[in-house]
C-alpha positions in Angstrom: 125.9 109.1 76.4 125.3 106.5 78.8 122.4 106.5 81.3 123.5 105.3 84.7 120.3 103.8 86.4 119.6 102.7 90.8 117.0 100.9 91.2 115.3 100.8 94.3 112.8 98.3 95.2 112.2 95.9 97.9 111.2 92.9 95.8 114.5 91.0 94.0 112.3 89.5 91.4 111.2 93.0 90.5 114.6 94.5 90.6 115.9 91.6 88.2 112.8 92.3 86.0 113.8 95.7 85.5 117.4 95.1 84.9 116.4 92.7 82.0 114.4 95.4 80.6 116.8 98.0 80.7 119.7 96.2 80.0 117.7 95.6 76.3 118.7 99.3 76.0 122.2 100.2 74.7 122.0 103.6 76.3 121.3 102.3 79.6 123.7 101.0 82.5 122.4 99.8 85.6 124.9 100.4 88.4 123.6 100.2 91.5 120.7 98.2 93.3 119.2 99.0 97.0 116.4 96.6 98.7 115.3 99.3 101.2 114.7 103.6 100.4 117.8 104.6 103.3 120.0 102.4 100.9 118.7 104.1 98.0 119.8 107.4 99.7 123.0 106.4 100.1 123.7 104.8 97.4 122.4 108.0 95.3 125.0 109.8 97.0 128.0 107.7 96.2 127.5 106.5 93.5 127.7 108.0 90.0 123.9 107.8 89.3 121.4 109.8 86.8 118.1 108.6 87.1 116.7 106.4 90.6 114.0 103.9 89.6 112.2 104.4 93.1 109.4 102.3 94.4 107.2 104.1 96.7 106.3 101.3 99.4 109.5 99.4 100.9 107.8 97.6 104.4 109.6 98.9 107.0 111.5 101.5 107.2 111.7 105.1 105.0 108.9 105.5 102.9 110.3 106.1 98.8 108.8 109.8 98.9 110.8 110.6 101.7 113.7 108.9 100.0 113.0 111.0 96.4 112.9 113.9 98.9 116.6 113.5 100.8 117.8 112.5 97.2 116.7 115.4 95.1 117.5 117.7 98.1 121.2 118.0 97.3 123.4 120.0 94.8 123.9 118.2 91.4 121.3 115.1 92.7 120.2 111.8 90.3 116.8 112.8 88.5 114.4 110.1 90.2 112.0 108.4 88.8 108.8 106.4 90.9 107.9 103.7 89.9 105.5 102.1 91.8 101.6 99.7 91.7 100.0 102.5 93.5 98.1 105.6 91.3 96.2 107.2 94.2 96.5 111.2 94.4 98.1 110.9 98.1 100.8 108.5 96.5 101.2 110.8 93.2 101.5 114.3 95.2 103.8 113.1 98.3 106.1 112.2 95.1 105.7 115.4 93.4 106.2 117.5 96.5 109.4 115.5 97.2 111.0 116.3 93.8 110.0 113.1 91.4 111.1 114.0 87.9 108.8 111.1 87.0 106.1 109.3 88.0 105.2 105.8 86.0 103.1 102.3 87.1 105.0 99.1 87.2 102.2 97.5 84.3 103.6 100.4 81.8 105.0 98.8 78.8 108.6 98.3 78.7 109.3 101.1 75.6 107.2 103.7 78.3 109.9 102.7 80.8 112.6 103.8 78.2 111.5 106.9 77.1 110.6 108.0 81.0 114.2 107.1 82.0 115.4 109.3 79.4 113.0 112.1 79.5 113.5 112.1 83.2 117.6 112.0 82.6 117.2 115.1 80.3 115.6 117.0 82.9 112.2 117.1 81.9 108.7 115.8 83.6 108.0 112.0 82.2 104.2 111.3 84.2 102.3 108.2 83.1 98.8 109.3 81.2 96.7 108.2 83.6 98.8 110.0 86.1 98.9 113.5 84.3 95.0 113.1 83.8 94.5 112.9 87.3 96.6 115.8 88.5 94.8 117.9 85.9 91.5 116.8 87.5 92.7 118.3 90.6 93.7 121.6 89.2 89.8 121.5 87.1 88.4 121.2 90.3 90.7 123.0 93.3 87.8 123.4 95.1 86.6 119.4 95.9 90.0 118.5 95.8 91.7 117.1 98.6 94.9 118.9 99.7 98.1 116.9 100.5 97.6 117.5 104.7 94.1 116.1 104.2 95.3 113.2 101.8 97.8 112.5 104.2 95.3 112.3 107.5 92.6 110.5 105.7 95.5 107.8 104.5 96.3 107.2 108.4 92.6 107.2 109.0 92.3 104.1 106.6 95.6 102.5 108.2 93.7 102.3 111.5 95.3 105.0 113.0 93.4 107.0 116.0 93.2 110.8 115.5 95.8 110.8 118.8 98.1 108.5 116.8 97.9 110.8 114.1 98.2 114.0 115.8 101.1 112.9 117.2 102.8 111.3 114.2 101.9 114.5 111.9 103.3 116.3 114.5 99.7 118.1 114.7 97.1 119.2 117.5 93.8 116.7 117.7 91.8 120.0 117.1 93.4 120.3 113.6 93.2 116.8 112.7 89.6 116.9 113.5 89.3 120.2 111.5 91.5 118.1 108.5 88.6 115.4 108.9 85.4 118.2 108.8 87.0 119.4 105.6 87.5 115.9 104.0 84.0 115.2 104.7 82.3 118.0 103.3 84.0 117.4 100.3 83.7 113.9 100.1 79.9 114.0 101.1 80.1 112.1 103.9 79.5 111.9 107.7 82.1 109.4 109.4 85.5 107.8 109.2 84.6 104.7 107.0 82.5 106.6 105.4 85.2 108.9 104.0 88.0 105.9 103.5 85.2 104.2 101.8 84.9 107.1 99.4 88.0 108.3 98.6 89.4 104.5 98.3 86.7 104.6 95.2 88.1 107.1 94.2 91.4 106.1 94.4 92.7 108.9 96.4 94.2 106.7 99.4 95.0 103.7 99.5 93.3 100.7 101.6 94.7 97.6 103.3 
């Protein structure tokens, strides 16, 4: 049975890099390609697709968790698979929570990227290593982790954003941003903004300019 593969990046050169790979396999048929996540979406939808390569970052425009999440949202939906440069735990959960099947790193070797489509196109969960070691970190240690709400305001935080800005684009009060940002530092063991991007950058948690 033949695979059929979108892939969804931003970056031609990438996009012609993968097909070269996947092409390689007899298995696979790449039948669609979309430069920005709302393409991705659509394409998913009319096209006959199983598995969407999906990189996370696009520039401008819909975020590709918030593409994974309209795709996997519908009825009899491609599987979709991120793949992406970017292994922090606000990166890796948004994809989750949005319905990822699959969650890899561009640098994985090309016989990884197989098998992931496959696994991925049978169904079943295909997580880089590193990636599955850090999500059972979390659930080792539920307590110091982060949740998603604070990954997501400490994320804005280190984009430059004003707790205002992010109230308003979290759709939250100021009161529990600031409560998001008490929590985040008592965890982290810290007393201030940069302090806490600082940290949780380290830790590869968020992600920094």
């Amino acid at each position: 049975m033949t695979i059929r593969l979108l892939l969804a990046d931003d970056h031609p050169v990438v996009r012609a890099g993968l097909r070269a790979v996947l092409d390689t396999e007899p298995d696979f048929a790449v039948v669609a390609e979309a430069a920005t996540a709302e393409r991705a979406v659509e394409l998913a939808a009319s096209e006959p697709v199983d598995v969407v390569l999906m990189d996370l970052q696009f520039g401008a425009g819909m975020h590709g968790s918030a593409a994974t999440a309209a795709i996997t949202k519908r009825p009899g939906a491609p599987r979709v698979l991120v793949l992406t440069t970017y292994d922090t735990d606000a990166d890796i959960l948004a994809a989750v929570e949005a319905g990822a099947s699959g969650y890899l790193l561009k640098d994985a070797p090309p016989e990884e990227l197989a098998a992931a489509v496959r696994t991925a196109a049978a169904g079943q969960s295909a997580l880089a290593p590193a990636v599955a070691l850090r999500l059972m970190d979390r659930m080792r240690t539920p307590a110091e982790a982060l949740t998603k709400r604070e990954l997501e305001v400490l994320q804005l935080v280190a984009d430059g954003l004003s707790n205002q800005q992010i109230s308003k684009k979290l759709f939250l009060s100021q009161a529990t941003v600031k409560s998001h940002l008490v929590h985040v530092y008592a965890k982290l063991g810290v007393d201030s903004r940069t302090s806490a991007v600082a940290a949780a950058a380290t830790r590869r948690l968020i992600r920094t300019p």
